[in-house]
C-alpha positions as CSV (number, residue, x, y, z in Angstrom):
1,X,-84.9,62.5,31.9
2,X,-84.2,63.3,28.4
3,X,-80.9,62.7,28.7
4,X,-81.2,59.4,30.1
5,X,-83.4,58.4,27.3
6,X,-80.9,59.7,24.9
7,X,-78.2,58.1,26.7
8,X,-80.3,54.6,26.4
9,X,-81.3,55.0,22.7
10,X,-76.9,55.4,21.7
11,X,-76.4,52.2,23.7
12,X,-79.3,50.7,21.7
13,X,-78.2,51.9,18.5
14,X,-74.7,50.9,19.5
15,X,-75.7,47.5,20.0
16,X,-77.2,47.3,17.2
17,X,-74.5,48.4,15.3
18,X,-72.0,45.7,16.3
19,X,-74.4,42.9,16.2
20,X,-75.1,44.2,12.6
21,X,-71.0,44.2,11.8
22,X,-71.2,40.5,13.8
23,X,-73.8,39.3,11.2
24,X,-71.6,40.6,8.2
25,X,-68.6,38.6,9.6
26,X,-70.7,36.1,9.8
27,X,-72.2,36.4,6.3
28,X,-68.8,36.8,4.6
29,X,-67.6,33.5,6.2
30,X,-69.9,31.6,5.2
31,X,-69.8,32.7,1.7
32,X,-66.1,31.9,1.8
33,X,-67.0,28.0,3.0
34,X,-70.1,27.6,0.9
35,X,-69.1,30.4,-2.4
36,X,-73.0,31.2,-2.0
37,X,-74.1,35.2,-1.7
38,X,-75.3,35.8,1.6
39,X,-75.4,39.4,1.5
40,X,-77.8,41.7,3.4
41,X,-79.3,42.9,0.2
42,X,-82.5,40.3,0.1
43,X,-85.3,42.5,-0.4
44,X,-87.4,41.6,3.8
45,X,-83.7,42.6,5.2
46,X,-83.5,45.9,3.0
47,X,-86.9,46.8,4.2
48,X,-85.9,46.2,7.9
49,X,-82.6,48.3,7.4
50,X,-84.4,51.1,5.6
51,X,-87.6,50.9,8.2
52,X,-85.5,50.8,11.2
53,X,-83.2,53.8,9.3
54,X,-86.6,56.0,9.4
55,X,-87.3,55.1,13.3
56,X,-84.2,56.7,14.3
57,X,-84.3,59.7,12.1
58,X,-87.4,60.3,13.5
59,X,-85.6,60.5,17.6
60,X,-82.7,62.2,16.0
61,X,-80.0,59.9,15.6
62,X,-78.4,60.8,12.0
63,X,-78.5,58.2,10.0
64,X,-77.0,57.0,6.0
């Protein structure tokens, strides 16, 4: 069982992961069309990043 559950929370993170790299692509496109920022540091989406950081430290996924 706590395998599985492992097994689940890497595809989760995975996921994660490439829709985050998705949203970048997305980001630095548009900033090339519009020359406006629209990087990931706003201050709600650097509390999100560093809160969602801290959930998976906590079930042991290593994290930067």
């Amino acid at each position: 069982m706590k395998e599985k559950f492992k097994k689940e929370l890497q595809i989760l993170f995975h996921t994660l992961c490439d829709g985050l790299r998705q949203e970048i692509r997305q980001r630095n496109l548009a900033n090339l069309a519009t020359n406006k920022d629209f990087s990931l540091m706003n201050e709600r989406e650097a509390g999100i990043a560093s809160s969602l950081a801290g959930h998976l430290r906590l079930v042991g996924f290593n994290t930067q």
